[in-house]
C-alpha positions, 0 to 999 in steps of 0.5 A: 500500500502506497502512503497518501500525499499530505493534505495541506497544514490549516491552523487549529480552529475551534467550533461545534464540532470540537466543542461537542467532542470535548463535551463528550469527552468531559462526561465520559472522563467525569463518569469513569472517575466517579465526579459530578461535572456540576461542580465547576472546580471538577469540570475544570480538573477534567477539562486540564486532565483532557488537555495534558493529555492532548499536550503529551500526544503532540511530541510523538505526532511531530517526531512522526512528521518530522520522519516522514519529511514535514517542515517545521512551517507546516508544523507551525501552521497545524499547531497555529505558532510559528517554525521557531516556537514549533522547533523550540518546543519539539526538535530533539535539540532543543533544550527546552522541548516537550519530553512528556511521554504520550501516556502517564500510567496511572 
């Protein structure tokens, strides 16, 4: 099987579709926990414990896509920063880049 061409990068954007995701994914989190999402300080521990794990998927994301050829503009471009914050925060040389593994076991 032949690997399909890249579509072009779009910067990140927010609308109905990710806000009914990530209201799904706050219900579902907060049911397997055992919380009750009508308590706003619980919604915002699901809410930080479903982007730190966004956060932690990326690094491995753009190693993937640094392998297979992709620019760090178009990295930029999908993360919605520019080549040098994207490059500062995930080449391998960087000093300063993101080294939290995609999954924390609990």
């Amino acid at each position: 099987m032949t690997r399909p061409e890249p579509i072009p990068p779009v910067p990140p954007h927010s609308g109905t579709d990710t806000w009914d995701l990530i209201e799904n994914a706050l219900r579902q989190l907060a049911d397997r926990r055992g919380r009750w999402l009508g308590d706003p300080l619980t919604a915002i521990t699901m809410l930080a414990s479903l982007t730190d794990q966004a956060g932690r998927m990326i690094p491995e994301l753009v190693t993937d896509a640094r392998k297979n050829g992709t620019s760090w503009a178009s990295i930029a471009t999908a993360l919605g920063t520019s080549p040098e914050q994207a490059e500062l925060h995930y080449s391998p040389r960087s000093p300063v880049r993101d080294t939290r593994e995609p999954c924390d076991p609990d």
